[in-house]
ZAMARGU-4260 file (C-alpha; in steps of 0.2 Angstrom, whole numbers, plus 5000, padded with zeros to 4 digits):
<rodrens>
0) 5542/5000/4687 | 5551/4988/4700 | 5539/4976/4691 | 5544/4976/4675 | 5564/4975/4679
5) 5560/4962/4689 | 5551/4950/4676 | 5564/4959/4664 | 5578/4948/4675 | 5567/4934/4676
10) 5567/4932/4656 | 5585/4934/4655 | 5589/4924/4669 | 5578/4910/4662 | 5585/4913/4644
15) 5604/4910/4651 | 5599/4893/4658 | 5593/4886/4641 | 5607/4875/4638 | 5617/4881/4619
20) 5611/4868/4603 | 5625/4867/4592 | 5621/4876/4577 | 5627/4862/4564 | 5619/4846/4563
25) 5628/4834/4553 | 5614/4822/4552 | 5595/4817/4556 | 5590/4797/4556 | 5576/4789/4565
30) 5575/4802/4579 | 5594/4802/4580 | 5603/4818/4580 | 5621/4818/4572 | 5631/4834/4580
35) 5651/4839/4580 | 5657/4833/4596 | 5662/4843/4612 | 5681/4844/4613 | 5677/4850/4632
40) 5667/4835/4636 | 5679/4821/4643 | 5671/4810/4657 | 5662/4795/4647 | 5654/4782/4658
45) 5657/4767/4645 | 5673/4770/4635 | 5683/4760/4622 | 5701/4766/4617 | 5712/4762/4604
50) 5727/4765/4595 | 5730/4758/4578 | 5736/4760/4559 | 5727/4756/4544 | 5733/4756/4524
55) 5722/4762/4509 | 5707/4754/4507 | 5708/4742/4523 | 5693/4743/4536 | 5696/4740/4554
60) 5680/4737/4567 | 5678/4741/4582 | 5663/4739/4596 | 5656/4748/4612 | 5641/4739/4620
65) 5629/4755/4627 | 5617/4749/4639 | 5599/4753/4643 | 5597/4772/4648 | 5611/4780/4639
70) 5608/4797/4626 | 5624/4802/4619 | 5637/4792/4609 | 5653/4799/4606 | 5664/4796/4592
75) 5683/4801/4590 | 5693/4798/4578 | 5710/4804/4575 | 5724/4805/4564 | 5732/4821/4563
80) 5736/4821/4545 | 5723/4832/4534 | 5733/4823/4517 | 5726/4808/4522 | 5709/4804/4521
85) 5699/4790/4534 | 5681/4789/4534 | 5670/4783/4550 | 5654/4773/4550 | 5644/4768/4566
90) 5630/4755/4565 | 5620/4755/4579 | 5605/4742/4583 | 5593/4751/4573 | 5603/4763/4561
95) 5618/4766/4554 | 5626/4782/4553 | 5639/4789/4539 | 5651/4788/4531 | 5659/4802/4539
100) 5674/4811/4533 | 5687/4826/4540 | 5675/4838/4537 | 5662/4831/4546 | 5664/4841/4562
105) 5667/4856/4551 | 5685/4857/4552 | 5697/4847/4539 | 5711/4845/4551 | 5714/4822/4550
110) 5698/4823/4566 | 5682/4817/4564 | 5673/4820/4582 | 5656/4817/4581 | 5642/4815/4596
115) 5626/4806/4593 | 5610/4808/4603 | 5592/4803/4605 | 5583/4811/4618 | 5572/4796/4623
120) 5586/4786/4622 | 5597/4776/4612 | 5597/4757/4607 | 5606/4747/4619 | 5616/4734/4612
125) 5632/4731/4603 | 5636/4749/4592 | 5649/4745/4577 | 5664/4759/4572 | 5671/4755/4553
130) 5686/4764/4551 | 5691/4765/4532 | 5706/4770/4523 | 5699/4780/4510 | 5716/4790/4504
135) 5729/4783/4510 | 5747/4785/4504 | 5758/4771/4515 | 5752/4767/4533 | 5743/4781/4542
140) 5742/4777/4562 | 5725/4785/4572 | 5718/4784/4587 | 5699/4782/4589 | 5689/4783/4606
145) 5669/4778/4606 | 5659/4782/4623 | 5643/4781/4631 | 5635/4792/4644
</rodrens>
């Protein structure tokens, strides 16, 4: 009997080591896996900041370059205003990705935090972020972060 409670712990032990896969997946391109973003997950190796605003219809650029041996990009984009609407696109070297809009990370609350990764890898190179002011009444200020790791 001690046999059987033992490979009994074994399996449940083994079973909470499995690390969680988030149950929504946003999107699915060339072996790229589009997920909402970990709000916990703060300690990006390559990191671009900025703070800016942006009228209706007007796009804005930004770019992180993601070396050789990274998996996960990291996308966050934030405005606070859920009557506004922006919209986020990321081109990588081989794909592009969106446009995303609030409800993107399943939430409609003027976020959209997304996390892109690719288990052998990603494409190392210059990754682009459009912001786009899709509905906008007046000026609407965000900030948007992108990261590496």
């Amino acid at each position: 009997m001690k046999v059987h409670w033992l490979a009994l712990l074994l399996v449940i032990g083994a079973a909470l080591t499995v690390p969680l896969v988030s149950a929504k997946i946003v999107e699915e391109k060339n072996g790229y896996i589009v997920t909402p973003g970990d709000d916990t997950i703060r300690l990006p190796e390559i990191s671009r900041f900025s703070s800016a605003s942006i009228s209706q219809g007007q796009a804005q650029w930004y770019s992180t370059y993601v070396p050789a041996g990274k998996s996960s990009f990291n996308a966050d984009l934030s405005w606070g205003n859920p009557s506004s609407s922006l919209a986020l696109t990321i081109t990588a070297p081989d794909a592009t990705f969106g446009p995303y809009y609030d409800s993107a990370d399943g939430r409609i609350d003027g976020r959209i935090n997304l996390r892109i990764f690719k288990s052998d890898g990603l494409a190392s190179g210059t990754w682009w972020s459009k912001i786009y002011g899709y509905q906008v009444s007046g000026v609407q200020s965000y900030t948007y972060s992108a990261s590496a790791s």
